[in-house]
ZADO-1210 file (C-alpha; in nm, 4 decimals, padded with zeros to 6 digits):
<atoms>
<atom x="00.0000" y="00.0000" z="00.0000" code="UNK" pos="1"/>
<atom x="00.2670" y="00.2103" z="-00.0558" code="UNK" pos="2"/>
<atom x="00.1826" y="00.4000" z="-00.3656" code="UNK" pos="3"/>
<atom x="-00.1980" y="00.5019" z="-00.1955" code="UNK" pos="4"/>
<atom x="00.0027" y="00.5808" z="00.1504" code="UNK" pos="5"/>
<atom x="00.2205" y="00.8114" z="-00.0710" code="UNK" pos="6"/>
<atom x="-00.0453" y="01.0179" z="-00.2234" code="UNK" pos="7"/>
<atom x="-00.2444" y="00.9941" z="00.1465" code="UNK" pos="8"/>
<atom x="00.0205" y="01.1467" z="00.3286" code="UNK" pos="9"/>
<atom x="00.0194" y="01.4583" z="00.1207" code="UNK" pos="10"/>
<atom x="-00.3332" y="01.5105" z="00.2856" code="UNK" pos="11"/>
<atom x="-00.5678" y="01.3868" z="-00.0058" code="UNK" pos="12"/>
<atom x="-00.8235" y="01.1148" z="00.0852" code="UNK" pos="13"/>
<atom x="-00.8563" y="00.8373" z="-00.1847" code="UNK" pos="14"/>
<atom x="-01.1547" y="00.6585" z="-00.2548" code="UNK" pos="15"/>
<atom x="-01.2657" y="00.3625" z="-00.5099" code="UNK" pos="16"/>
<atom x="-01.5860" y="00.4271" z="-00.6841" code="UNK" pos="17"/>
<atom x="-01.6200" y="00.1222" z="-00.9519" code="UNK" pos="18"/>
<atom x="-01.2926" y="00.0746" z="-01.1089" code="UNK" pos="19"/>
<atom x="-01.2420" y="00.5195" z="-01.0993" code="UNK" pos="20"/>
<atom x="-01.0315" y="00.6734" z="-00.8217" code="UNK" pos="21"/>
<atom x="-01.1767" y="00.9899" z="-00.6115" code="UNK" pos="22"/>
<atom x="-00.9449" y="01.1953" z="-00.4920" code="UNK" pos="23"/>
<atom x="-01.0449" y="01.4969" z="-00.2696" code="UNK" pos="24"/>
<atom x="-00.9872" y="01.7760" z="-00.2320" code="UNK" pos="25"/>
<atom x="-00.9339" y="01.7287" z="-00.6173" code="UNK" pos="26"/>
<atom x="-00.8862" y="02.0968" z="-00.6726" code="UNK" pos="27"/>
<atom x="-00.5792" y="02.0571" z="-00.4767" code="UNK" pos="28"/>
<atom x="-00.3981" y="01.8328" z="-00.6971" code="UNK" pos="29"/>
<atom x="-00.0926" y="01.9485" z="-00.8511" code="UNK" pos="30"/>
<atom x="00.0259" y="01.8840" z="-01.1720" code="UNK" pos="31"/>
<atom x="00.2758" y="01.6252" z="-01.0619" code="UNK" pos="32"/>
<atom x="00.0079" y="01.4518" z="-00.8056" code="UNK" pos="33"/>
<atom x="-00.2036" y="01.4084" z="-01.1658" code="UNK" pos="34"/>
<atom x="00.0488" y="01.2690" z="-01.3222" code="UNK" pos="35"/>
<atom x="00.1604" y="01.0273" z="-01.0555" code="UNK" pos="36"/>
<atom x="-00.2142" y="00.9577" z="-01.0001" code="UNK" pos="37"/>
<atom x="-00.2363" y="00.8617" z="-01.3758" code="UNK" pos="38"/>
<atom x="00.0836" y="00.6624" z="-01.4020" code="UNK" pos="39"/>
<atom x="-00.0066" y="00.4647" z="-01.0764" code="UNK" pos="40"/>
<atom x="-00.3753" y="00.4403" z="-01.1129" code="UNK" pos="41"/>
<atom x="-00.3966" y="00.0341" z="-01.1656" code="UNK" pos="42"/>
<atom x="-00.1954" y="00.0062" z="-00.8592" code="UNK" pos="43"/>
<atom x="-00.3761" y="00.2343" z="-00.6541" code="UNK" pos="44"/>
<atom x="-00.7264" y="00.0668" z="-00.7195" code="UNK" pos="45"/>
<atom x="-00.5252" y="-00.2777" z="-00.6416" code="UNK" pos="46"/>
<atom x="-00.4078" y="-00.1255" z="-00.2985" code="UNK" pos="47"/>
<atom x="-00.7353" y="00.0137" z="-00.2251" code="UNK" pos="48"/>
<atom x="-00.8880" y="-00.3215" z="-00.2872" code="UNK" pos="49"/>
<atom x="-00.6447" y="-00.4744" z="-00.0558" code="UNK" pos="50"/>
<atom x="-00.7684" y="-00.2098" z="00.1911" code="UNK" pos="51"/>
<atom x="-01.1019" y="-00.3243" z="00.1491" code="UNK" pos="52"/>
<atom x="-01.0655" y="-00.6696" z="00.1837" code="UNK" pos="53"/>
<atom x="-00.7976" y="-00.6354" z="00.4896" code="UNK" pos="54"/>
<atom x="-01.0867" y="-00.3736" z="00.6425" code="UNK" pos="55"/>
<atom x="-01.3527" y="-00.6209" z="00.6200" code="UNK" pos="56"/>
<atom x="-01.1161" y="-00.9114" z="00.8123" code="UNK" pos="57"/>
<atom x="-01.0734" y="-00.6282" z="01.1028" code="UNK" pos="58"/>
<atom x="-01.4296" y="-00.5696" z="01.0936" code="UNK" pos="59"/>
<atom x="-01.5024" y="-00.9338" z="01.1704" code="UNK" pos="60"/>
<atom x="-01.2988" y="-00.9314" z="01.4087" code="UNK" pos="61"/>
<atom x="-01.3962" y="-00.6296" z="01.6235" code="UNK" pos="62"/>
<atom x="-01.0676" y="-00.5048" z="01.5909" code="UNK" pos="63"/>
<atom x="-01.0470" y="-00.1781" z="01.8033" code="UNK" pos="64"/>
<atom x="-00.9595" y="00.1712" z="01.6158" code="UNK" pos="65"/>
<atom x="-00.6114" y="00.1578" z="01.6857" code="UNK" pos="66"/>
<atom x="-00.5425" y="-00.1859" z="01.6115" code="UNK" pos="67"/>
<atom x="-00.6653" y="-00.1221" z="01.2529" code="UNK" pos="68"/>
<atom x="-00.4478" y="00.1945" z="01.2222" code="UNK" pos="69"/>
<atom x="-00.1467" y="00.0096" z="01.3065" code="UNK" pos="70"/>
<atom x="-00.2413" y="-00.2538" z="01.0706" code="UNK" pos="71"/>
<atom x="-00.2810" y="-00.0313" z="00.8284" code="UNK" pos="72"/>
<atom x="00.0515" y="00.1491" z="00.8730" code="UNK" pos="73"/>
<atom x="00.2115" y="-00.2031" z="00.8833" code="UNK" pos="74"/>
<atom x="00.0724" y="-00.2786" z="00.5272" code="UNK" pos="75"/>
<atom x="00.1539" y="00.0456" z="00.3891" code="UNK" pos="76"/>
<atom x="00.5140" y="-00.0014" z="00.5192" code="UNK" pos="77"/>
<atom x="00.6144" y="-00.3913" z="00.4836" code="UNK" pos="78"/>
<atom x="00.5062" y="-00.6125" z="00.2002" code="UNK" pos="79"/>
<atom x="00.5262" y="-00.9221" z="00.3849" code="UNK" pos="80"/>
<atom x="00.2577" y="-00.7762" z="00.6783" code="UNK" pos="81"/>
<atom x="00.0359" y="-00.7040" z="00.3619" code="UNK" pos="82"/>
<atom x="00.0564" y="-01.0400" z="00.2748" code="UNK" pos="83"/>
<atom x="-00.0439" y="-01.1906" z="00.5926" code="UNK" pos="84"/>
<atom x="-00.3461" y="-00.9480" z="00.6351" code="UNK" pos="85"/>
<atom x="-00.4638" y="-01.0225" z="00.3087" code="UNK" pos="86"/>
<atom x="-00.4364" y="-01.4121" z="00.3566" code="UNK" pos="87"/>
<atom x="-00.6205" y="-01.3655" z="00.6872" code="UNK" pos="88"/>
<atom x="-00.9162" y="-01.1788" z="00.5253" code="UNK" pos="89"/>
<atom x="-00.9261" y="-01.4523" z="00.2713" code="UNK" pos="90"/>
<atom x="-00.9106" y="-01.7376" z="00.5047" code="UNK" pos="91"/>
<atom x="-01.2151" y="-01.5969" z="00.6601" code="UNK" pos="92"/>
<atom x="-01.3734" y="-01.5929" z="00.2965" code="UNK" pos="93"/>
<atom x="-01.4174" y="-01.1790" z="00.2849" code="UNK" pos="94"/>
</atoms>
C-alpha cells in the first residue's frame, strides 16, 4: 500500500468508486500529483482493494480503532505484513 500511503500522506483522501479513483480535495492536486495519479492508477485501485478486503477481516474481528491503524501502517510499510493481512481476510472468505 505504498503508492496510496504516498499520495495519502500529502493530505488527499482516496476513494474507489467502480474501477475510478476519487481523490479529494481534487482541486488541490498538482500537476505532478495528476500525473503520478495517472501513471499509478492500476496500482492504486489494487491497494485500495487490498484495503477493502484487509478492512472487512478487522471488521469481523472487532478489531479496536487503533489496532486497525497500526495494521494499516504495517501494510503500507512492509510487504510481507500485507501479505499476511490479506491471507487472513481470505481465510475468513471476505
Amino acid at each position: 500500500m505504498k503508492t496510496l500511503h504516498k499520495i495519502e500522506n500529502q493530505g488527499f483522501q482516496v476513494n474507489l468508486i467502480g474501477d475510478c479513483l476519487e481523490v479529494k480535495p481534487a482541486q488541490k492536486l498538482t500537476q505532478p500529483q495528476r500525473d503520478f495519479l495517472r501513471h499509478h492508477k492500476a496500482k492504486i485501485i489494487t491497494e485500495l482493494k487490498d484495503r477493502i478486503a484487509i478492512s472487512k477481516w478487522l471488521d469481523s474481528i472487532e478489531a479496536s480503532q487503533q489496532d486497525r491503524l497500526e495494521v494499516f501502517q504495517q501494510c503500507a510499510t512492509n510487504e510481507s505484513d500485507l501479505q499476511y493481512f490479506l491471507w487472513r481476510s481470505l481465510e475468513a472468505g471476505l
